[in-house]
N, C-alpha and C positions, 0 to 999 in steps of 0.2 A: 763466608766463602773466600779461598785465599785466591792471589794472583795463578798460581797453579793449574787450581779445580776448572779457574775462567778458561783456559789456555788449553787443558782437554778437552773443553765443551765446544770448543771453539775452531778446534783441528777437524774436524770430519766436515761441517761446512766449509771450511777454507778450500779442504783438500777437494770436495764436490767442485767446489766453482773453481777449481784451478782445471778439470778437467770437464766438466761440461759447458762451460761459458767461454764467451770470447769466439774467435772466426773457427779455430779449427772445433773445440767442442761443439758450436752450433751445426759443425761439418760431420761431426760425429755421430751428433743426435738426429741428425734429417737421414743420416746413413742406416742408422740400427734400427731408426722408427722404418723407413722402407725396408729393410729385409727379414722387420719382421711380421713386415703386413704382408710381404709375398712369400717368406716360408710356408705355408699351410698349401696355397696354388702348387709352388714349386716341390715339396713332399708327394702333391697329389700326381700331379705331372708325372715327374720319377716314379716313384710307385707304378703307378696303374697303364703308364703310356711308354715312358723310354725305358722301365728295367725289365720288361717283357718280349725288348726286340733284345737285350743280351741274353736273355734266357732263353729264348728261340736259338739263338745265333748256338749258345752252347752246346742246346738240345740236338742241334743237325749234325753236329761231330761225331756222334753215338748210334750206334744202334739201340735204337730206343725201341722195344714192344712190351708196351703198360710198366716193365722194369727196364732200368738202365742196363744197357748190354758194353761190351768193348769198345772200345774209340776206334773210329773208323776215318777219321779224317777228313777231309774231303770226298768220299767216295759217296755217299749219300748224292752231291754235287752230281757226281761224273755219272749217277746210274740214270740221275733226271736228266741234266741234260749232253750226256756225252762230254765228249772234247770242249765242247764252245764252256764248260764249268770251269778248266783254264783258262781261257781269255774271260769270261764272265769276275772271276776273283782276279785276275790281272789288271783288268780294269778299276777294280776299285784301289787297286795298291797306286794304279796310276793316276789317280783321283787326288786319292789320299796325298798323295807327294806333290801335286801342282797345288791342291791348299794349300800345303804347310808351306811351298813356296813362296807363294802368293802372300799367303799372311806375313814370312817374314820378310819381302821385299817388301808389303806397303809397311812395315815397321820402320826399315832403315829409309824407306821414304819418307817418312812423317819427320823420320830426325833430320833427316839431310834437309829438309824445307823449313825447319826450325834449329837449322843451326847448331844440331846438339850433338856432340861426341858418338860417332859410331859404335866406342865398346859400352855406351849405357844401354840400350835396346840387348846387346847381344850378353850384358852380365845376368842379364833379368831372366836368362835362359835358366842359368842354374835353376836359381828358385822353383821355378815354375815346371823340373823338370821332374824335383823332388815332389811337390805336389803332384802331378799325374801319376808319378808310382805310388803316391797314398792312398789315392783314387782309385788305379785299377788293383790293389790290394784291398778295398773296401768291399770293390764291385764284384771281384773273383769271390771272396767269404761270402757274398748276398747268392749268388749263383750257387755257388755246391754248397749253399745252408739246405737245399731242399734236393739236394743226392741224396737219394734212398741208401739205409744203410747197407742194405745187401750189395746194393754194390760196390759199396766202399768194401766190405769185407771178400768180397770174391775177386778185388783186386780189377775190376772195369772201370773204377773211378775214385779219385782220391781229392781232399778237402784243400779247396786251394783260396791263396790270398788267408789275410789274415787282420782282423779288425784293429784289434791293439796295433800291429807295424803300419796298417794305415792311419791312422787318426796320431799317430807319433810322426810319420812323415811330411802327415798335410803340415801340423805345427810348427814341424822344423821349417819347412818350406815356407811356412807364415812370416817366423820370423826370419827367415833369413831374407825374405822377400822386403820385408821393415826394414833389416839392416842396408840393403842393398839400394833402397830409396833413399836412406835418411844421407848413404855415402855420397850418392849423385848427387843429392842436394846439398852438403859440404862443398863437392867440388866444384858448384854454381854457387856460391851464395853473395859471391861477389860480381857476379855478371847480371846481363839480361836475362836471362832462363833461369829465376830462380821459382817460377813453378814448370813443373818437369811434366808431361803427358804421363800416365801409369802405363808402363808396359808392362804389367803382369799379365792383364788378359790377355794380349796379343802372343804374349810367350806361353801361356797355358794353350792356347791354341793352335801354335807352331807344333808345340812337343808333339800334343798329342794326335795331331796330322802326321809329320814325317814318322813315326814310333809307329800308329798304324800302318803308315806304305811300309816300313821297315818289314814288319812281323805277317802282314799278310802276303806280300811280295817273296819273303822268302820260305814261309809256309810252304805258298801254292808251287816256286819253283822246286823245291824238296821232293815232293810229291807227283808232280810233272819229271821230273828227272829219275824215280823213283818207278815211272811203266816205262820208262824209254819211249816215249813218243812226243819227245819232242819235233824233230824234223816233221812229222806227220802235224801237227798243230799249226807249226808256222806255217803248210801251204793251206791251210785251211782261212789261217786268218789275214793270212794276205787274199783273198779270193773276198771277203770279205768287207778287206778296208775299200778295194775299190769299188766296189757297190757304195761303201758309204763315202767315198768322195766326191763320184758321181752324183746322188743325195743333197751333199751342200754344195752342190755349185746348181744342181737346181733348187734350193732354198736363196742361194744369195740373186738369182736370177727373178724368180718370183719377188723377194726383199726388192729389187731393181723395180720392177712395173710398178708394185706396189704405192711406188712415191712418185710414178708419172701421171700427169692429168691429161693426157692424150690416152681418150680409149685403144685404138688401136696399139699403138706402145702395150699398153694393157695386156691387153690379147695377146700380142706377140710374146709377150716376156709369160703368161701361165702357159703358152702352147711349149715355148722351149724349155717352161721348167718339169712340163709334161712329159719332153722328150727323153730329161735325163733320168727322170725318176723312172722313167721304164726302163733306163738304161740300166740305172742300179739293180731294181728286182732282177733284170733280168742275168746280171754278175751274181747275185744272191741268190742266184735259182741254185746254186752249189748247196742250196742250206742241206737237202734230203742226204748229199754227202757227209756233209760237216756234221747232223745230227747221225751219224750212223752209229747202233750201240746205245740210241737213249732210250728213256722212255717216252714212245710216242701220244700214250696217253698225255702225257706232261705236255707236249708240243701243242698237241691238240688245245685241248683246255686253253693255252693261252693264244691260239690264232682265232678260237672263238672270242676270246679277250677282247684282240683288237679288234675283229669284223664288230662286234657289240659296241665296241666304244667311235668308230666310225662310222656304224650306222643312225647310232642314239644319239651323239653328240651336235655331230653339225645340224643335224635337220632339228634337232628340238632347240635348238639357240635359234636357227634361221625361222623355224616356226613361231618363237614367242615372239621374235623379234616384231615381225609383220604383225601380232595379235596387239602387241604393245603399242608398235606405231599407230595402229587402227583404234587403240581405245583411247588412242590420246587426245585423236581428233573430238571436237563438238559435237559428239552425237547424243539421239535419246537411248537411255538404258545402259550406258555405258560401265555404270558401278554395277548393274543386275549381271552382265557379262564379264567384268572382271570376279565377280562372285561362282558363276558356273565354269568358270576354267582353273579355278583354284581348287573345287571340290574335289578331282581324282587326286592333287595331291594330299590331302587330310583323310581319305575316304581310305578303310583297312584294305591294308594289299592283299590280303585271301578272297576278299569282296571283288574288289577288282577283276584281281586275276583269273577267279572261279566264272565272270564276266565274259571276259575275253576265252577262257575254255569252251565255253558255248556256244562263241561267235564263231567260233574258227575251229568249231566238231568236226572231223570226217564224214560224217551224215551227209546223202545228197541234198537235203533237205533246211542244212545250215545257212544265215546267214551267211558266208565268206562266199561257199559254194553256189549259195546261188546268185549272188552277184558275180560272179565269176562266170556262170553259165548263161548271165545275160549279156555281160559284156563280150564273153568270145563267141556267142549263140553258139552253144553245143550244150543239150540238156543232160548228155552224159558224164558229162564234166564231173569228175568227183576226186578233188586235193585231201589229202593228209593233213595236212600244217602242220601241228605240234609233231605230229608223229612221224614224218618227213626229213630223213638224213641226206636228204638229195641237197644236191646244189640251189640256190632257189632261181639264180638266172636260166638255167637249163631247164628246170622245171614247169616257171612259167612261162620259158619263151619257148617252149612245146605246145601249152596251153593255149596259146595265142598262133598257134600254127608254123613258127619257125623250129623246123622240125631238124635243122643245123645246130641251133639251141643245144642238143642236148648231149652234144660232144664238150662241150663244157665243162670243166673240172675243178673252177676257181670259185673263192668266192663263201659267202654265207650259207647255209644251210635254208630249206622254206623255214624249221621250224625254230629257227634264230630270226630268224623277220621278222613273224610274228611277234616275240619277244622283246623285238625291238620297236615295234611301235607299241604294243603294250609301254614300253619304258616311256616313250613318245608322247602316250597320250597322257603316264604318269605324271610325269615331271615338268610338261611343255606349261601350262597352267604358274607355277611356281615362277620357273625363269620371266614368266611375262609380269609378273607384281615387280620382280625386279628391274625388269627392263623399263616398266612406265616410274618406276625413283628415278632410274636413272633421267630419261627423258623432261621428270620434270625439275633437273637440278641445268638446264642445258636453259642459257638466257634467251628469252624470248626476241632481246634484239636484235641479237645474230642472224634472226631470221628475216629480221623486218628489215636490216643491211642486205641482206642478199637478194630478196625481192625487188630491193630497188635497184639492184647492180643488173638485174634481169634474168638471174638465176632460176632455173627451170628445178622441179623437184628431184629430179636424180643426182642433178648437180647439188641443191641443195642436203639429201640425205646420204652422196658421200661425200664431201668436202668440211659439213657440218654436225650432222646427227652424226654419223656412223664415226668420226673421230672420239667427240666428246662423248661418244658411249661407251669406248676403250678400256676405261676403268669396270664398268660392270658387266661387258661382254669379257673382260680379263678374268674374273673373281667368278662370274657363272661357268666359263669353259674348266679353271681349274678344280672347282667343286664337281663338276660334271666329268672331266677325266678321270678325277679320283674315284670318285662315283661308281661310275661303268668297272671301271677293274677293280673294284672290293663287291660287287652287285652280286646281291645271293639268294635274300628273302622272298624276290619274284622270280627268279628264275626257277629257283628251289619247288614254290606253287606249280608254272608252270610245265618243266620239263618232264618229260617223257623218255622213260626207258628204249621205246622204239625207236627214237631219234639217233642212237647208238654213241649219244655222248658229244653228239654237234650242235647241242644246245646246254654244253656245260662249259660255263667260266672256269676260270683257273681257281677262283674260290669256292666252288662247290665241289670239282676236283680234290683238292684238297682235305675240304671237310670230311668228303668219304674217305679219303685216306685214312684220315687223323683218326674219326671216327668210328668207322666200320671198320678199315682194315688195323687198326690199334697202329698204325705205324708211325709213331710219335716224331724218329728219330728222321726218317726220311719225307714225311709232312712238313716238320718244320724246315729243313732244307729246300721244299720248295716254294713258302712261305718266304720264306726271306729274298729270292730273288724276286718274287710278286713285291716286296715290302723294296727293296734297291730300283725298282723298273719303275715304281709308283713315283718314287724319291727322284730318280731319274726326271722323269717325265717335270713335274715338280718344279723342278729347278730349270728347267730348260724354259718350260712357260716364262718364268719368272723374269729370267735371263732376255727374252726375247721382249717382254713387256716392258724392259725398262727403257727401251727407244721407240717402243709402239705406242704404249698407253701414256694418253694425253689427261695429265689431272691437271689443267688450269694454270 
């Protein structure tokens, strides 16, 4: 074997260990072992969860019935919900822009607190800009792969984005992104900063924030300019802003009491944040204007939304809450009872629900009814429920002899009530398994401190429990928000054609659209503001928890 043979035998291990050993190959290897343990999650993800809200998003531009029809624009938007479909997509262009703000101001933060050259963060842009147009050229091909042909061919919809010019972009973008780090780090390699923070994700998230506000913002004004009602929109949304400023100054008022330990302070801080929030609704009583021209069905649907998520919500947290506190204490039977209040949540909801149909029959002869006929003694007493499109305060404050009641116009339906303790009795069981984790992760000496300080138990359960439960009263209201506005499978059971649709969610809404009336293209436009309002909501929880919720 000569000197040669050795020295080709010997080149592919040198060349391995030159590139996998040592700090940065070990940096290499811990990098490509994680992304490829999370590709399979991250494909599944994409796939089946985020590339279904672009293909909705696509679908609502279209008149869509079972075939793709003409591009319609926005107007799917405007036919649900009127005018407020321009501030509705105005608001997210205005979204989209304080992100991309945002992200690139903590950027040039992050350099400015470490001392680094202002134009490194802002060259990282290029890169990163090339890369999002590879992206949304990958994503546009994934979207019109499943354009029916016919309408490619009858000219309603043509094949966009382009896979080869995406995956040519992302690379160039790669490397220029390599090139653009290796430069910084040339131009430090004599300083203190010769490891540099990565701004490439920071800039991928810049572009593709401002490019959004960019393209939706000037979409929607196109098209707003486009009916000439502009001046008619802006008195609409100014009627509106002040309703919601009135809003947050009673949020930051309530915020106020909230952190006083004088009850009275208390009291006074939710009565004037009481005062403003009627202030507001009552600035946003314009909505019946503002929505003039939409579909009311649409409105409907989701005022049932919120009465369902304000009814089910607080009272079934406030319920487990008190089942959890109670089963935490020393008593006997206490695992036999956390056992029978878990059951409605495991138990089939057709079972359930077909339950509660029974209890709450029109029959004078029904349970509901005849506790109802005992408590207001009138044996003629005979309610609806399910079947019941009346108000339910009006309803039952008749029932009980206030006969003022029934000028009443606000408010939940009888046969959304029902529904909603149906949900009540669903899910109240669940929240309380988690409410007693929570309870017993909370240190028992905290308590035995406060009993000796002379702490009485209200004082103890809010100064103590009710803080260090923050975290799982946090994580139970946002599953339970989301919850109530995607809620279909019991409603679906239990609603009633009688009811004349004030016991339908904006998802069940919906689904007849989608379903029964085949109207694909206008479905999903109203799918997607259900899907922004949830994301809304969402982010606002979150937002709020990170100065309320107490994790230790």
């Amino acid at each position: 074997m000569t000197a040669q043979t050795v020295n080709q035998e010997t080149a592919a291990p040198s060349f391995r260990k030159g590139i996998f050993n040592g700090r940065r190959g070990r940096h290499f290897r811990e990098n490509l072992t994680a992304y490829l343990f999370l590709a399979p999650a991250a494909i599944l993800i994409f796939t089946f969860g985020i590339f279904p809200i672009f293909y909705a998003s696509y679908v609502s531009l279209y008149k869509w019935r079972i075939k793709q029809g003409e591009f319609r624009g926005i107007a799917n938007y405007v036919h649900a919900m009127g005018d407020v479909a321009y501030v509705f997509l105005g608001a997210i262009a205005f979204f989209f822009l304080i992100a991309g703000v945002t992200s690139l101001i903590r950027t040039l933060k992050t350099a400015r607190e470490n001392k680094i050259p202002i134009q490194f963060p802002l060259t990282a842009l290029l890169p990163g800009a090339v890369v999002v147009y590879g992206l949304v050229e990958i994503l546009l091909s994934f979207i019109t792969f499943f354009t029916q042909e016919g309408a490619i061919e009858s000219g309603h919809a043509q094949v966009l984005g382009s896979v080869p010019i995406g995956l040519l972009a992302v690379i160039i973008g790669g490397v220029l992104s390599t090139a653009v780090y290796r430069w910084q780090h040339s131009q430090v390699a004599e300083t203190p900063h010769k490891i540099l923070p990565n701004f490439n994700t920071a800039s991928i998230m810049t572009v593709i924030f401002l490019a959004g506000a960019f393209f939706v913002g000037t979409f929607t004004y196109q098209q707003l300019m486009a009916t000439g009602q502009a001046p008619v929109v802006w008195v609409k949304v100014r009627a509106i802003l002040q309703g919601l400023i009135l809003l947050g100054l009673a949020y930051v008022i309530w915020n106020w009491g909230m952190k006083q330990f004088s009850n009275l302070k208390l009291i006074v801080a939710l009565v004037g944040a009481a005062v403003f929030i009627g202030g507001g609704v009552y600035l946003i009583s314009i909505w019946p204007v503002v929505t003039a021209g939409s579909d009311p069905d649409f409105y409907l649907s989701l005022s049932v939304t919120v009465f369902y998520a304000i009814g089910a919500v607080p009272a079934q947290l406030l319920t487990a809450m008190v089942l959890a506190y109670l089963l935490f204490q020393d008593i006997k039977g206490k695992a036999f009872f956390r056992v029978v209040f878990f059951i409605p949540y495991i138990a089939p909801t057709v079972a359930g629900a077909a339950i509660f149909d029974v209890l709450f029959s029109l029959r004078p002869t029904s349970i509901a009814n005849s506790l109802m006929q005992a408590i207001t003694r009138n044996p003629e007493l005979q309610l609806s429920w399910l079947k019941e499109p009346g108000h339910a305060i009006a309803i039952l404050g008749q029932a009980f002899g206030l006969e003022s009641a029934g000028a009443w116009e606000y408010g939940p339906s009888l046969a959304l009530i029902v529904i909603i303790l149906f949900s009540i009795w669903r899910y109240v069981g669940y929240d309380t398994v988690i409410f007693l984790a929570g309870l017993g992760n909370i240190p028992h000496v905290l308590y035995e401190a406060a009993e000796i300080d002379g702490a009485n138990r209200w004082q103890v359960f809010r100064h103590i429990t009710f803080p260090l439960l923050s975290p799982t009263t946090f994580f139970l209201s946002v599953i339970s928000v989301i919850g109530t506005f995607k809620a279909f499978n019991s409603i679906w059971v239990l609603r009633d054609t009688a009811a004349l649709g004030t016991s339908d969610t904006a998802s069940v809404y919906f689904f007849e659209t989608f379903q029964r009336g085949a109207r694909f293209g206008y479905a999903s436009s109203m799918a997607m503001v259900l899907f922004v309002i949830i994301l809304s909501l969402t982010i606002i929880q979150n937002r709020l928890a990170e100065k309320r919720v107490f994790y230790g």
